[in-house]
C-alpha positions, 0 to 999 in steps of 0.5 A: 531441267523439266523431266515429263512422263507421258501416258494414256495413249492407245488404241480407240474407235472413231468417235471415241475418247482418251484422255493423256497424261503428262507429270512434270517433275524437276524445275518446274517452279520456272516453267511457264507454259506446258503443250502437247504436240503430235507428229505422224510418221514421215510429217512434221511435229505439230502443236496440238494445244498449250496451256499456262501453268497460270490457266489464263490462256490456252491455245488449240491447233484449229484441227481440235478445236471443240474436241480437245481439252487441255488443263492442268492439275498445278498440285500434281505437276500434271497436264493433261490432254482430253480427247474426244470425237477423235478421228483416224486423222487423230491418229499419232505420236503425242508428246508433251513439251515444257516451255517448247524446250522440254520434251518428254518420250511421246504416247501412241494414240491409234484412232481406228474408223 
């Protein structure tokens, strides 16, 4: 079992940045690939980026690409979500995933225009 805290969400301006949060704890000697999802009321959950605890690769939904940054701090168990230039679309529920089978309660993130 991976348990995984999320924070950092909020409420931001257009053009604004955050930056979430997640630490893993639990089993996670045997995760291999941390993610963030979104999902907005009524729509399905979307993948917003990956990363491999190794760091070699990293994928990004094409919305945030150029704006989004996802990388790992290994000795903290931490993955985190750098947002910038965001956009109201931006706006929703984040949540972090170990492995596409872990997830952890989402983070409100409000992009006011």
């Amino acid at each position: 079992q991976v348990q995984l805290v999320a924070s950092g969400g909020g409420l931001v301006h257009a053009g604004g940045s955050l930056r979430l949060s997640c630490a893993a704890s639990g089993r996670t000697f045997s995760s291999n690939a941390m993610a963030w999802f979104r999902q907005v009321s009524g729509k399905e959950r979307e993948v917003v980026a990956v990363l491999t605890w190794s760091g070699d690769n990293t994928y990004y939904a094409d919305s945030v690409k150029g704006r989004f940054t996802i990388s790992a701090d290994n000795a903290k168990n931490t993955v985190y979500l750098q947002m910038n230039s965001l956009k109201p679309e931006d706006t929703a529920v984040y949540y972090c995933n170990a492995d596409f089978e872990y997830w952890g309660k989402g983070t409100l993130v409000t992009v006011s225009s």
